[in-house]
Every structure is written in C-alpha cells, then in structure tokens.
C-alpha positions in Angstrom: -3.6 -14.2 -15.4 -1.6 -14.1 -12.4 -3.9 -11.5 -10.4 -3.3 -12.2 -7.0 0.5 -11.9 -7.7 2.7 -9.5 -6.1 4.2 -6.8 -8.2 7.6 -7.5 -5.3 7.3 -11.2 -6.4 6.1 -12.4 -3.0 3.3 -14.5 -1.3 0.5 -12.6 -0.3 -0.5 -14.2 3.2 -3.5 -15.9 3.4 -6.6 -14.3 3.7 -8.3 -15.0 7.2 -5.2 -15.8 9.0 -3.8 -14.0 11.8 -2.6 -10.2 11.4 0.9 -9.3 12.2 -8.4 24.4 -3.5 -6.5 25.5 -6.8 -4.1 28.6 -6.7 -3.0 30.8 -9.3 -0.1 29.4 -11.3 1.9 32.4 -12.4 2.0 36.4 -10.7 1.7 39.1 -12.8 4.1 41.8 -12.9 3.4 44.6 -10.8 4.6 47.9 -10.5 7.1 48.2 -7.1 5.2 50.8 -5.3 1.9 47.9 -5.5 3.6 44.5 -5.8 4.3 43.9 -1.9 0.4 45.1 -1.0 -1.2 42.8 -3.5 0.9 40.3 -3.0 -0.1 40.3 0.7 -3.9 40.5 -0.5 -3.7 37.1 -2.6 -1.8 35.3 0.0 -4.2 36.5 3.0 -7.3 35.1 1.0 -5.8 32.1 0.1 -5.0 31.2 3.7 -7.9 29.3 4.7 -8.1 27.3 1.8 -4.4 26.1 2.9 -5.5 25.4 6.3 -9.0 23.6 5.6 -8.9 19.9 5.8 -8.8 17.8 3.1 -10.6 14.3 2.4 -9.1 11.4 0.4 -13.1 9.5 -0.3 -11.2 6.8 -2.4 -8.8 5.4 -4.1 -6.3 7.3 -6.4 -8.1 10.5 -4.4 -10.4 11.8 -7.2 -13.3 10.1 -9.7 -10.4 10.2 -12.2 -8.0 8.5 -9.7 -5.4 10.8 -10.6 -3.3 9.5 -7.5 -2.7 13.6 -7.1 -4.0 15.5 -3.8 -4.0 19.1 -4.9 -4.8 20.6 -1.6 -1.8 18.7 0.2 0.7 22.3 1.7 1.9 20.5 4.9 4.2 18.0 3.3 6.5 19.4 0.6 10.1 18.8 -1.4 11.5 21.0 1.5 10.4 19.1 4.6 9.9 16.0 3.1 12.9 14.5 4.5 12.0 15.1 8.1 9.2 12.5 7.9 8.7 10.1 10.8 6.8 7.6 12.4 4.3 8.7 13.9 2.5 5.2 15.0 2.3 0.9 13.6 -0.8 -0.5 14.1 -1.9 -4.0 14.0 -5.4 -4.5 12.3 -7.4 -7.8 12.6 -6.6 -8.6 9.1 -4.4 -7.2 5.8 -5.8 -4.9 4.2 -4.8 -5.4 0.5 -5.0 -1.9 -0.8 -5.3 2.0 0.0 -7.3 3.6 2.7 -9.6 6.3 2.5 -9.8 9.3 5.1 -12.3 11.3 6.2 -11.9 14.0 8.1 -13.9 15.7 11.4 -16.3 12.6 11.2 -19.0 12.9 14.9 -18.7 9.5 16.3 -19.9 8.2 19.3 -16.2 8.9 21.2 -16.6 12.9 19.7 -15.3 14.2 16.6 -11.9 12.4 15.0 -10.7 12.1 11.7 -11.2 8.3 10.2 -9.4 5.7 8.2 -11.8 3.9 6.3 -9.8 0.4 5.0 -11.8 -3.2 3.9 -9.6 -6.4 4.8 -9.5 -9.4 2.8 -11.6 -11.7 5.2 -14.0 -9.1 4.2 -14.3 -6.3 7.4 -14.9 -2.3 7.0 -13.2 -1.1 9.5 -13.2 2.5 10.7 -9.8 3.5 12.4 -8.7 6.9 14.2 -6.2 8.0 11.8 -4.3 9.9 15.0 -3.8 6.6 16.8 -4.7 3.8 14.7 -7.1 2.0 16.6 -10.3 0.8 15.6 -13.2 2.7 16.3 -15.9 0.5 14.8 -15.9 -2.7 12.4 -18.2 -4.8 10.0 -18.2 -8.1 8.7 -21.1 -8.9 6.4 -20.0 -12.3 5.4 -16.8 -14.6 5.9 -16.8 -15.9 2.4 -16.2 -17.5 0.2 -13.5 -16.7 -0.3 -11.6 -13.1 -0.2 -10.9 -9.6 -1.6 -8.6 -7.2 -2.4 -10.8 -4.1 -2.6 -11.0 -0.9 -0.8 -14.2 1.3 0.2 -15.2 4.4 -1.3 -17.0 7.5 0.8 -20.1 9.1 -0.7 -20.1 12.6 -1.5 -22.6 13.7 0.9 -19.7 12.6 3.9 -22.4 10.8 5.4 -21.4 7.1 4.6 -19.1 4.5 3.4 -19.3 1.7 0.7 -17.3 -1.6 1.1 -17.5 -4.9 -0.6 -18.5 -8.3 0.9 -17.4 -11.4 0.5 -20.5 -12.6 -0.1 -20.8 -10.2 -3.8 -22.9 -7.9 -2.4 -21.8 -3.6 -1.3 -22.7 -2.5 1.8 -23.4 1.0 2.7 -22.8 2.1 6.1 -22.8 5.7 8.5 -19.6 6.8 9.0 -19.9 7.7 12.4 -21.0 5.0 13.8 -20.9 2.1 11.2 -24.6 1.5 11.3 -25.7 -0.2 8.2 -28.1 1.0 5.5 -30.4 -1.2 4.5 -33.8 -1.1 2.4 -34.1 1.2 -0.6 -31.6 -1.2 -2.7 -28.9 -2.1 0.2 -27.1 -3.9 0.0 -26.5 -4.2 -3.8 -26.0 -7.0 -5.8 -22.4 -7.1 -7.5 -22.2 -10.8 -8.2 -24.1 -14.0 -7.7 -20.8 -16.1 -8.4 -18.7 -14.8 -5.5 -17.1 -18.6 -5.4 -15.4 -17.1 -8.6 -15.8 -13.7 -9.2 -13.7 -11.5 -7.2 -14.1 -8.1 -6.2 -10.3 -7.4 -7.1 -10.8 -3.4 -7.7 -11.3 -0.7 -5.3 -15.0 0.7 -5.3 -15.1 4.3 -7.1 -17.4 7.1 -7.0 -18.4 9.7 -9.4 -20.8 12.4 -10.0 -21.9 13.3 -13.9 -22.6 16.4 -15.7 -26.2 16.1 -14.5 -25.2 16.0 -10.5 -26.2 12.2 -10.4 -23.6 10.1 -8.1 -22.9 6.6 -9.1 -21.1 3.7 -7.2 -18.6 1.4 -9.2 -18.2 -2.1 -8.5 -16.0 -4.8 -10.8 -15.7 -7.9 -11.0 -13.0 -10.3 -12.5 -11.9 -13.9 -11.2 -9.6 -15.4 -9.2 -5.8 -16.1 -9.9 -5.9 -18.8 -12.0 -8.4 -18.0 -14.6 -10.8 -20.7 -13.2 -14.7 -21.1 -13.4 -17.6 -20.0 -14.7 -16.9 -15.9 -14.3 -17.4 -13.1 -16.7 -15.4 -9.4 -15.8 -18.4 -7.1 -15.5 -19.4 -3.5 -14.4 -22.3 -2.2 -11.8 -23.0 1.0 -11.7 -25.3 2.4 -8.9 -27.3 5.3 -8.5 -26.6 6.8 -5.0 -30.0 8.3 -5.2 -32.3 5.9 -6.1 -30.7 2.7 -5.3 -31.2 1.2 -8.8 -28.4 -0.6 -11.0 -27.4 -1.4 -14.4 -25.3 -4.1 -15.2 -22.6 -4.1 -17.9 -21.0 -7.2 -19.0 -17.6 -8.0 -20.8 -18.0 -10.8 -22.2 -21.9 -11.2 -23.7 -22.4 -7.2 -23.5 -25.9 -8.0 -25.1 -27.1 -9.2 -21.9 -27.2 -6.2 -19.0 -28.0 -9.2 -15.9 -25.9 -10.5 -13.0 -25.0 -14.1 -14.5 -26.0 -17.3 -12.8 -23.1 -19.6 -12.3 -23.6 -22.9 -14.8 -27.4 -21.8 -14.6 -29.8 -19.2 -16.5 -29.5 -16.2 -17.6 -25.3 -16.9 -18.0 -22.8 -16.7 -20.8 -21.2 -19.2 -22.9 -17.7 -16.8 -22.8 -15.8 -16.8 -19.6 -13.1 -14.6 -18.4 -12.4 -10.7 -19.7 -12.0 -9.5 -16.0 -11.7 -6.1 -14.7 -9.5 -6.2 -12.5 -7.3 -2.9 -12.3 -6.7 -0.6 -9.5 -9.4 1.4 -10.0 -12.8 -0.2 -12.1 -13.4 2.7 -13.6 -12.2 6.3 -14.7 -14.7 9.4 -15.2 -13.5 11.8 -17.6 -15.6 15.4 -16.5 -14.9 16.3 -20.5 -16.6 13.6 -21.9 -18.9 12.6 -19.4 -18.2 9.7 -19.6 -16.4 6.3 -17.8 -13.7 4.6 -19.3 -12.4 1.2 -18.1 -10.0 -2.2 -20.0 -10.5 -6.1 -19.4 -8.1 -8.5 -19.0 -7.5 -11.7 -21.1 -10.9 -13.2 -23.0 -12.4 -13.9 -26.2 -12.7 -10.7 -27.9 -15.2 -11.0 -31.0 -16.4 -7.8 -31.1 -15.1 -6.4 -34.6 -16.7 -9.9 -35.9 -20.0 -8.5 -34.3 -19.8 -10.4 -31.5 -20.4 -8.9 -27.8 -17.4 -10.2 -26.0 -14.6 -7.5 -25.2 -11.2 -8.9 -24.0 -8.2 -7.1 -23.7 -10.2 -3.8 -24.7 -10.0 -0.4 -23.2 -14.3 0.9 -23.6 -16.1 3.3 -22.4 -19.9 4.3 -21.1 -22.1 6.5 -19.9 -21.7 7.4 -16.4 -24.9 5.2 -15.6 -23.0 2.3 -16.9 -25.2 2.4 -20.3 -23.7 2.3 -23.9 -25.6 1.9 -26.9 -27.5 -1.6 -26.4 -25.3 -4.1 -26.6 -22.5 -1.3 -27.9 -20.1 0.0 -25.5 -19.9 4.0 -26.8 -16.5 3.4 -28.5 -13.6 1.3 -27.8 -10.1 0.2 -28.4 -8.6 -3.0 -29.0 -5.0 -3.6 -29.7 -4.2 -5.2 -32.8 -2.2 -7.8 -31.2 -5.2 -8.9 -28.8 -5.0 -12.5 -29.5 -1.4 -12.8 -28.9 -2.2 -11.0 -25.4 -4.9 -13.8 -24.4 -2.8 -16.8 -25.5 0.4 -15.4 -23.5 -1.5 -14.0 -20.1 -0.4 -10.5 -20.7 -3.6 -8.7 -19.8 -4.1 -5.3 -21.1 -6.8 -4.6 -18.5 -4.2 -5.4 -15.1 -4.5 -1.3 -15.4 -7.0 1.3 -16.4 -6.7 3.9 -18.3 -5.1 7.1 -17.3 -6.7 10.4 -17.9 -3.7 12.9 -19.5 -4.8 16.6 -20.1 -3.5 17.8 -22.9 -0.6 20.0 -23.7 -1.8 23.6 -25.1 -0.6 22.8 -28.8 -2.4 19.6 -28.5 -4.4 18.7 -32.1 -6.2 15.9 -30.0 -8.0 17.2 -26.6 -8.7 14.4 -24.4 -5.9 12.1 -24.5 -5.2 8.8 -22.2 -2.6 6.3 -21.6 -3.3 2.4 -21.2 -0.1 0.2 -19.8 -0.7 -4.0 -19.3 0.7 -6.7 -18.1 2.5 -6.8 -22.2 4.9 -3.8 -21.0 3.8 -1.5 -23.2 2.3 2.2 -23.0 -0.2 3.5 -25.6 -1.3 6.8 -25.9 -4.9 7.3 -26.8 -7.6 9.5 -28.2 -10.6 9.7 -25.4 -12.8 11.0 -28.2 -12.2 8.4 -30.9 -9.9 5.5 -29.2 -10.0 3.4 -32.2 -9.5 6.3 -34.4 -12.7 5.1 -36.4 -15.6 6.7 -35.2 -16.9 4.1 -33.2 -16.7 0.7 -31.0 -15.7 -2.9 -32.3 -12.7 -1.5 -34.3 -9.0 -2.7 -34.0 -5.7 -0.7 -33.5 -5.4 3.4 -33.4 -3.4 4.2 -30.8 -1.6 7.5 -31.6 1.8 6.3 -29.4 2.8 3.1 -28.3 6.0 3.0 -26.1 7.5 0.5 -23.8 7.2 1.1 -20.1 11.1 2.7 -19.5 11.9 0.5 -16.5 10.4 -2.8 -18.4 8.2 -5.1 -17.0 4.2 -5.3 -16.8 2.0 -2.8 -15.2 -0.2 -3.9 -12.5 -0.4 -0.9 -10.5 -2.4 2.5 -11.2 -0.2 5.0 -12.8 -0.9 8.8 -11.1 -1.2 11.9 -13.4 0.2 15.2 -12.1 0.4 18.8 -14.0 3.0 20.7 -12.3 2.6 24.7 -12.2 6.0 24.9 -14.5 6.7 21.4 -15.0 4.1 20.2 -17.7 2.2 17.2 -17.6 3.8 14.2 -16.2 2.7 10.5 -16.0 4.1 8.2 -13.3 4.2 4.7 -14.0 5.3 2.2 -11.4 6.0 -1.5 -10.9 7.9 -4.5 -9.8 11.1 -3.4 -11.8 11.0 0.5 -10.2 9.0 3.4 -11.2 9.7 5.9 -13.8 8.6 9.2 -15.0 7.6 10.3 -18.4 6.3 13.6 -20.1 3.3 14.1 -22.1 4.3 17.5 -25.2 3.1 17.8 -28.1 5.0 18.6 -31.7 5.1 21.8 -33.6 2.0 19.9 -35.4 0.2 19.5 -32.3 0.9 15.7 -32.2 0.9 14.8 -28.5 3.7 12.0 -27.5 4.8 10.5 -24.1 8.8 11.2 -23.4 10.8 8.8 -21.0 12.3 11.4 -18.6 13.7 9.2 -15.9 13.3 5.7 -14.3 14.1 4.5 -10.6 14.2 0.8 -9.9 13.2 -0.7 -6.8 9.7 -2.0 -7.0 6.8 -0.1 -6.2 3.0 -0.3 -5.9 0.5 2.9 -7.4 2.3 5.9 -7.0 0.2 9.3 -5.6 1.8 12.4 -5.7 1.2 15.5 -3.1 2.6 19.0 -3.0 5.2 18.2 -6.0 6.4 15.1 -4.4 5.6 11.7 -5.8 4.9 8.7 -3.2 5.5 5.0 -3.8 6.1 1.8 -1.6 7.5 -1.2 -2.4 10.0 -3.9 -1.4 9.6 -3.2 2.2 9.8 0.5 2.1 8.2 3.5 1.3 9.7 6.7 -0.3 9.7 10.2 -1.5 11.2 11.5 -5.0 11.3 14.1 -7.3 8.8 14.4 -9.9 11.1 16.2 -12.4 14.0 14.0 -12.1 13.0 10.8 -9.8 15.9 12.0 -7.1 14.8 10.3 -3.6 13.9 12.9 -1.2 13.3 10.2 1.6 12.9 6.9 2.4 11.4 4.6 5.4 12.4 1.0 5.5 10.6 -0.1 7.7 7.1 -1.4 6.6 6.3 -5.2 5.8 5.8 -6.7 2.7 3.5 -4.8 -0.2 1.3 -6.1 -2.4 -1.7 -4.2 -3.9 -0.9 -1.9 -1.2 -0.4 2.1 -1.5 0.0 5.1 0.2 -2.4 8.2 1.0 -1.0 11.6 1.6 -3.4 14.0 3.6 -3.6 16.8 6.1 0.3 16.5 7.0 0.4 13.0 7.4 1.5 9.6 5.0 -0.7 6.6 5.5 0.1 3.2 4.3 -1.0 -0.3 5.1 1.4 -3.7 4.6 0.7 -7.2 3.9 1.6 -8.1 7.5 -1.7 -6.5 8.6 -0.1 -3.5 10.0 -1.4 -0.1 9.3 1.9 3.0 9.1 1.4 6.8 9.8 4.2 9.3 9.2 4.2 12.8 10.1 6.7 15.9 10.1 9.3 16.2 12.2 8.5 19.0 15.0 10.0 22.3 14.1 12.4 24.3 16.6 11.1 27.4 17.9 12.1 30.0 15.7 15.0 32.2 17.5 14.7 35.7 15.8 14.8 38.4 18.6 13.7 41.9 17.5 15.8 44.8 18.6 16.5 48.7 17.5 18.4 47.2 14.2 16.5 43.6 13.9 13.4 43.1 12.1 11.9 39.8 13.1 9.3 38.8 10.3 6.3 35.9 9.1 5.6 34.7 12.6 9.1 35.7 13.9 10.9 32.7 12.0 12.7 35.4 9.7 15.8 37.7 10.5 15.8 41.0 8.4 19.1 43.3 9.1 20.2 46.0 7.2 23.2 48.0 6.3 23.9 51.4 4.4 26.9 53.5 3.2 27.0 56.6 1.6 28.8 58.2 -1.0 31.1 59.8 1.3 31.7 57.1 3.7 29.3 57.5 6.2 27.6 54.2 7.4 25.8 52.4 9.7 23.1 49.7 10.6 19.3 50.7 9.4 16.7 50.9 12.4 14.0 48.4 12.1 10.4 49.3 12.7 8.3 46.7 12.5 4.6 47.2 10.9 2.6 43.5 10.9 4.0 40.2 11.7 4.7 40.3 8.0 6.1 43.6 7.5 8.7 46.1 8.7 10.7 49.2 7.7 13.7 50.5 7.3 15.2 54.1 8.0 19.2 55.3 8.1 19.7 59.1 9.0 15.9 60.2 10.4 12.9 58.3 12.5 10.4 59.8 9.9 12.5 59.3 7.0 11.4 55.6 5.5 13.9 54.4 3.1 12.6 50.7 2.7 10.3 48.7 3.2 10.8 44.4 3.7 8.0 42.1 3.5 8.6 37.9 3.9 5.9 36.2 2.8 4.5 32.4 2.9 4.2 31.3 -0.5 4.5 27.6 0.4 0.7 27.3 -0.9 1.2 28.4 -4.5 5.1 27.8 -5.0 6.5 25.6 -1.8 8.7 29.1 -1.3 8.8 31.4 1.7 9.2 35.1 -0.5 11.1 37.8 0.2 9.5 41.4 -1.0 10.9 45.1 -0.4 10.8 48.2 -2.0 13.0 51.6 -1.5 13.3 55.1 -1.7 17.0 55.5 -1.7 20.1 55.3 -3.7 22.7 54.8 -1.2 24.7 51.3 -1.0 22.1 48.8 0.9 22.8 45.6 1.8 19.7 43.8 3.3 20.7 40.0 4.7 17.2 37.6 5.8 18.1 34.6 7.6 15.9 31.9 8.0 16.0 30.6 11.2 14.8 28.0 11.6 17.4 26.5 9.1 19.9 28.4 8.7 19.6 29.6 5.0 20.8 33.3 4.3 19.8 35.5 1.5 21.5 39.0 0.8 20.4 41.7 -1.6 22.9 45.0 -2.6 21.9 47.8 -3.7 24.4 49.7 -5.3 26.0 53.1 -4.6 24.0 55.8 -6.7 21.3 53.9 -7.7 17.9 53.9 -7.1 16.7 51.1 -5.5 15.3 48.1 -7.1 12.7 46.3 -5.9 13.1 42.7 -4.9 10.5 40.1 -5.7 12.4 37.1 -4.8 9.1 34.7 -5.0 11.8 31.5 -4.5 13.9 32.9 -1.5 13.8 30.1 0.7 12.5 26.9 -0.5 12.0 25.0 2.8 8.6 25.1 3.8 6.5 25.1 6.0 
C-alpha cells in the first residue's frame, strides 16, 4: 500500500544514512459615550493571554489534531509576507515528520524553549528552537529497521514520549533527556518490529474522567509484507498499564507473536495515518481507519480493513466489538486496488448551527474520495459491523489520494472550513448545512502544487511541499508567501508557534522562520499631533465652522492609547480618539472616537509604520458620530 511513498513522488533517503486562549467573536453594540472605555477594558484583560507562550505537545497541535493553533497573534494575513529565515540546521538524521515545541523548558544550559523531533534511525532529540542545535539526544535501539513517527509531550510538561526502533515507547525528562524507566517503561508497542512499523506520530489525550492516555499504532512496511496486523495501544499515563486493540482478530486484546503464539491468521489492516488516533471531547471517545485487509466484520468476523471505528478512550470497545463503525460499501474493491481508506484519519468537523446531526467527521483515502460522517451513528445503523452510511461522499477537488492529515479551522466570520492537501495541491472546502439541517461539504477553492498536512495559525493556512513551504488564504487559497528554499518533503510538516514557522526536510535539515524586524515607528507628538498605541499611530485633526473659521485641533494626549481633541478653548473637549490593538480578536489595529461637536471635522490616522491612511468627516451641522472602525488597519502586529 505504498506507505513509505512520497505524496511529491520522490525517494525518501535512506534511513541511517548521512544527514544533509479563546476571545470573544463578535462586540456588542454599545452606546458612544461607553463603547471606547469598554472597549479598552476587554482588550487590556485579554493582553496577557496574547503575550503568554504557547506549546505545540504533538502532532496536528491538539488530541483532536485539528492542525489549528488558536493562540498563534504574532504571525497573521498582514505580516505574513515578511517571513524570513531565521536559521537551517543540520540534524544527525531526517526526521520524517512534525516537531513538537515546548516552551521555557529548565535544562541543564538554563531555561530555552525545545524542539522535540524523533529521526528515522530511531533518536529523540531535543533541539533549542532559537538556534537549532541539539541540546540532548537518545537512541534506544538502531533497529531493525526505521520510523517515521514523531514524539508527543505529556500534559504535565514534565516529559516526552518517542518511539524506538526496537517496538517499544520511551518516556523521557524534558530537561535533561533522562529516561524513565520502571513502573511500565518502556511500553510494549510491538513484538514484530522486523514488520510492523511505527508509521504514525504518538498522540495524547485526556478523557472526560481526567485520565491521560498515550497512543501508539502500528501498520507495516511499504510493501504489504509479513506477518503484521495494524493495531492500537493505549497507555495510561498514570499507571503505566495498557490495553491492546487489534484490527485484524479484534477478539484477541494481546501484542501478536510473529509466526508464533498468541498471533493471527489475518495479516495486514494497518494504521498508518498521520495521526493514530482522534479524541472527540463530545463523545468521549477515539476514532481511528485501517488501511487495506480482510474485512469480515458484517459476516461476524473480527477483522476490520478499510474501516473507520471507534473506542473508548482506554482503547476498550465492547469485547471483541469496536463501539461502532463504518465501512464503505465498496471495501473489497479498496483492498484488491491498494487504495487504503485508513492512509488518513478522520477529521473532527463541528457542526454548523442548523446542523440536524451534531458530531460530524470527514474520512479521505488513498481512493480520492471525501465522506462525510455521523460521529454518533457512522454506519447509520446503531451499531459496529454494518456497511455504507455516509451522509456525503465527494471527490477530493484537486484529485488524487489523501495521505496527509487534513486540518480543521472555524473562522470567527468565516464558517467551518476543512483543508485537505496532497500530492496534486491543496484545496479548501466548507462544511453548511441545508434549510433541513442536512450538513454537506462545499468545494470552495483548490491550489495545486503538492503539499504535506496543512496547519493553520492566526487565519493563515500552512503547507509545504515540492521543495517549498507557503502561506495562503483560508477563504480563497490566495498565496500570502512563499519560501523555496527547503529540501525535499515527505511525511514532513510545519509547526506554527510563538512568532516563529518550524519545519523539517528530507535532507535532514531542520528550517525556522521568523518576522521581519519592524522599523521604529516615526510618529512625533507636537501641539497639533496625537501620537497613539505605543507611538506607531499619527492622529491630526482639522475643523471648520459654519462661518469659515478654521484651523488645526490641539492634541492632548491622555494614555499611550488615548488623546483628545479641542478647537476654540483648552478646557473645551470636543473629541476624543482612541487606536486600539485588536490584532488578538480580529488581526485589526481599531480606530475609536467620540465627539461633542457639530462643526466640519476631518480626523486623518496614519499608520506609520506602513504607511496606510484613514480619514473620517464629520459633516457641517451635524452632531458627531461616533467611529467604531474595528478593521481600520489590517496589518498587524
């Protein structure tokens, strides 16, 4: 089933060889005398939350593996463009997938933010994300053979997981890469590592009940050869135990001996996606798909291939049942032509407000096709070991399979979007739902140029592919900015965190971007100048009366924020100007003012920094009306 292959069509080098805080979405409206004051109070006390760091712990960012930071404010549509290198690191080996970063981590060289990356000869290593370097490594084993996973952080910050070579998961401190062992470490994920992969990225989740589990898959090798069954461990971070869930002979919950005892007669039904496994908070529950296998279940057999299932957060179903399940009807036709519908998990979609179905998500395969589905009945018959019941099933709008993780984002006014990305480009599609409430996925727009998982930070979707890695649109798939200069991709995608881009290539080279440094800003106040948010706004003023007398207004300024305005008399105010950083809730720098006058007014605030102007009239006569220009200047920070 082809999965080692390269989404760009190209060889993967050989493994061992040498390396080359949610705001609110909408304001109310407020009367003029209160809307600049309250305004000001929201903003203030959502300013730390802004400035606090952010963590990626794994892959896709979240247990759901959404691919969306939500606390991203640094990098946005308007700055976007003035990404640039910030380093290129060689690593000791390629690292075939996504970092994870974890910030202010105490190691023995003081405190530094980390990326945490696991190389396919099978190393953890631990890198200072401002530089690149390695701060500490671990190799547990140098085979078998190799892997294409990625390490996962637990949620108390205080360690790491990565895969070994060997089919085991190692847990390790953070700060200093010390090993945990005893207690259950290292964990058992496979006793066949000769021909079970560890192909996914390890994933972490915490339940309704505060338990945290560790996810590890398994699937084969390219090539579909040997004695392997796709299977599931799910470890408690607590007590160390496991439970084992297995594809193909689900009525047996053991690690399989190869061509020994316990093992199964039924080979193959990998999982193998992006990410193993996705929690759904709603549910409770973890939903994941196989790839191509005998699949007997609706016969009432206990083998599952090409099936999207789901269980409980421990990795328990119901016996030898997983809790419910979906197979397509055309599953044999999938095995017998290598189109796997588990080269992808399921995506997690909220649901649109209208929405007769609640919990809805989308599987893609390697078959190029998209089906919508129902996370509370996915067969649409009350139960696993049914066929068929997808509500929607479209093709993917730039063709091709999927072998990449699509990433979900709701935009404040923009709906519900799914990106879905792969060898032929990347495309965009909306999830609405009919005057019925029938939900349905609607092609928007479609880029082409390759691309691995997609992720998507402050509005702007990420994506690299074909030897470069860009920004675009999430409305309308316009490119917002491009780097070309990265090697080769594979499995590979990017993290966007704290300001920066992160991305490793199949050359073994690890890539930072940041933001271009911003000029000083060059607003100097005067008598007749208001210079406002942090000096980077000009605020000049002009009036005229009725009989023809004019001038300019005298500034006062009031907080670093805030400043008035008065024409004939020092203590006669006649408007007040207020520009404010909305770049947190709307990726807009806002403009506020209110008067007490009804002379002509012309109020001009320049942006420095860039150059953008906006002017506001008042008209001769009439009282003055407030301004609440919340998208002003769209070009933060």
């Amino acid at each position: 089933m082809l999965k080692g292959a390269s989404v760009q069509g190209s060889r993967a080098r050989p493994p061992g060889a040498p390396a080359r805080r949610r705001l609110p979405a909408g304001w109310p409206a407020l009367a003029p005398t209160l809307v600049v004051a309250a305004v000001c109070a929201t903003v203030a006390a959502a300013a730390p939350e802004a400035a606090a760091q952010t963590d990626w712990p794994q892959f896709g960012f979240d247990a759901q593996h959404s691919g969306v930071n939500p606390r991203e404010t640094a990098i946005g549509a308007g700055n976007v463009a003035t990404l640039q290198r910030l380093y290129h690191a060689f690593l000791p080996d390629t690292v075939d997938g996504a970092p994870a970063f974890l910030s202010q981590v105490s190691t023995p060289g003081g405190v530094r933010d980390l990326l945490f990356m696991t190389t396919t000869d099978g190393r953890l290593l631990a890198a200072d994300a401002a530089t690149g370097n390695v701060v500490w490594e671990k190799r547990p084993a140098s085979g078998p053979r190799y892997t294409t996973s990625s390490p996962a952080i637990d949620p108390s910050r205080q360690f790491v997981y990565s895969y070994g070579l060997e089919g085991m998961v190692h847990k390790y401190r953070v700060g200093d890469g010390g090993e945990v062992t005893g207690g259950g470490w290292p964990q058992l994920a496979t006793l066949k590592p000769d021909v079970e992969k560890g192909s996914s990225a390890l994933a972490v989740a915490t339940s309704a009940s505060g338990r945290s589990f560790l996810y590890v898959a398994n699937g084969g090798y390219p090539g579909d050869q040997g004695d392997y069954q796709g299977h599931l461990t799910a470890i408690d971070l607590a007590t160390g135990s496991q439970r084992v869930w297995n594809a193909a002979c689900s009525d047996q919950h053991v690690h399989f001996v190869e061509h020994g005892s316990p093992d199964c007669p039924s080979v193959q039904t990998a999982i193998w996606s992006r990410a193993p496994v996705v929690y759904d908070p709603a549910g409770d529950r973890i939903f994941m798909a196989t790839g191509n296998g005998l699949y007997d279940a609706s016969a009432g057999g206990h083998d599952w291939g090409d099936s999207d299932f789901s269980l409980r957060p421990d990795g328990t179903g119901n016996g030898a049942l997983p809790l419910d399940s979906y197979t397509p009807s055309e599953y044999a036709a999938l095995d017998s032509s290598d189109t796997d519908l588990g080269s992808t998990a399921p995506a997690l979609l909220p649901a649109p407000a209208n929405s007769r179905i609640a919990h809805l998500g989308a599987q893609s395969g390697k078959d190029g096709m998209i089906r919508l589905l129902n996370l509370d009945d996915l067969s649409g018959m009350g139960g696993p070991g049914h066929v068929s019941g997808e509500i929607q099933k479209l093709r993917v709008p730039q063709g091709g399979g999927v072998l990449t993780a699509p990433a979900v984002w709701r935009g404040a006014d923009a709906g519900i979007w799914l990106f879905v990305a792969n060898g032929s480009g990347i495309s965009g599609l909306q999830l609405t739902a009919d005057g019925a409430g029938n939900p349905s996925l609607a092609p928007r727009w479609t880029q082409s140029g390759g691309c691995t998982s997609p992720v998507v930070a402050n509005g702007v979707v990420f994506c690299a592919g074909q030897g470069a890695v860009r920004a675009l649109d999430p409305a309308s798939g316009g490119e917002l900015w491009r780097d070309e200069g990265v090697g080769v991709i594979h499995w590979q995608s990017p993290i966007v965190v704290n300001g920066r881009l992160y991305l490793t290539d199949n050359q073994g080279a690890l890539w930072a971007y940041r933001l271009a440094a911003l000029p000083p800003p060059t607003c100097t106040p005067d008598a007749t100048t208001l210079c406002l948010n942090a000096g980077r706004f000009q605020v000049i003023a002009n009036w005229v009366t009725a009989d023809g007398l004019a001038g300019p207004a005298r500034a006062v300024p009031l907080t670093s924020d805030t400043g008035y305005l008065w024409f004939f008399n020092p203590s006669n105010v006649e408007v007040i100007v207020k520009v404010l950083n909305g770049c947190s809730v709307d990726k807009s720098y806002w403009v506020f003012a209110g008067g007490l006058t009804n002379v002509r007014t012309v109020i001009t605030v320049t942006d420095t920094r860039t150059g953008a102007q906006q002017r506001y009239i008042n008209r001769q006569g009439i009282a003055f009306q407030p301004i609440q220009d919340t998208s002003a200047f769209p070009s933060c920070p």
